[in-house]
Phi, psi and omega in degrees: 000131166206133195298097171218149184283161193312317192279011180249330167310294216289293191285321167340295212306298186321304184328287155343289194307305178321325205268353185200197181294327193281140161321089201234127165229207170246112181332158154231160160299125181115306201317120165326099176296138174220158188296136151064018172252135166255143140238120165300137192258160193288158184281166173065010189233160144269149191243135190218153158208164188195132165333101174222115157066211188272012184253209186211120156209161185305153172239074195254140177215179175293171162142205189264144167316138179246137182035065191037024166227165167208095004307158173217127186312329194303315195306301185309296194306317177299332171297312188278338163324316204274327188281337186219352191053211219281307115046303213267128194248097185246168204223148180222033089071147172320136167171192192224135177114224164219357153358089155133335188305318185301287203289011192234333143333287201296336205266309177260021143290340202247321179102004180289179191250154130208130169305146175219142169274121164337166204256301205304312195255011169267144157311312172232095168295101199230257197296314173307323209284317160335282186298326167259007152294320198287014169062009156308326199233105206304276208256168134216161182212156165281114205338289196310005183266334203312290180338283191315317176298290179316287173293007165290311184305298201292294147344284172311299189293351176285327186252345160268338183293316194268343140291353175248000000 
């Protein structure tokens, strides 16, 4: 989720996509979660995913500004909490506001995990800063470290799962 207005999501998403390994688009309602796909969620929308059948897939719909956005990182997070449990892996990032505190709550109430970027390599120390006085966040890390962090996270937890 990033707080952009509807005509800016769409080219983020393309930009993004150029630049690296990963899939990157602009959510549509319906989209499939998939290994090694980003979906970005549209400006002026919630972005949700939910369970059909064994797969995960996006939901984007209308509605009132959530914690004064729209998107709002709480609606994703809180979804996904509800869609993966204990699964589930949240990331909390440089912004303004409190956007996303909620939803890091709910990710580790679910029994999920979450990262936060650090005050040194944030732009705005905002919405991380939130989740983590508000004791939402397990870790923090430093932006150039993101990469590194998450997929050490991912591994691991990929290697305690396949052990049970």
């Amino acid at each position: 989720v990033q707080h952009m207005p509807a005509s800016f999501t769409k080219p983020l998403a393309w930009r993004l996509d150029s630049l690296g390994e990963l899939s990157i688009r602009e959510a549509a309602g319906g989209d499939l979660l998939e290994p090694n796909h980003v979906l970005i969620a549209p400006g002026g929308k919630h972005l949700q995913v939910r369970r059909v059948g064994t797969s995960a897939k996006a939901v984007v719909r209308n509605g009132a500004p959530v914690s004064g956005h729209m998107p709002s990182a709480d609606v994703l997070m809180k979804s996904v909490a509800e869609t993966f449990g204990e699964n589930c892996l949240g990331v909390i990032m440089t912004g303004m506001g409190r956007d996303g505190s909620d939803g890091c709550r709910a990710i580790r109430a679910a029994g999920g995990y979450v990262l936060g970027q650090d005050e040194a390599s944030s732009d705005v120390y905002g919405m991380n800063k939130v989740a983590y006085a508000e004791g939402n966040v397990d870790r923090q890390f430093a932006l150039r470290e993101a990469a590194a962090v998450l997929t050490r996270h991912v591994r691991s937890r990929w290697a305690l799962a396949s052990r049970v």
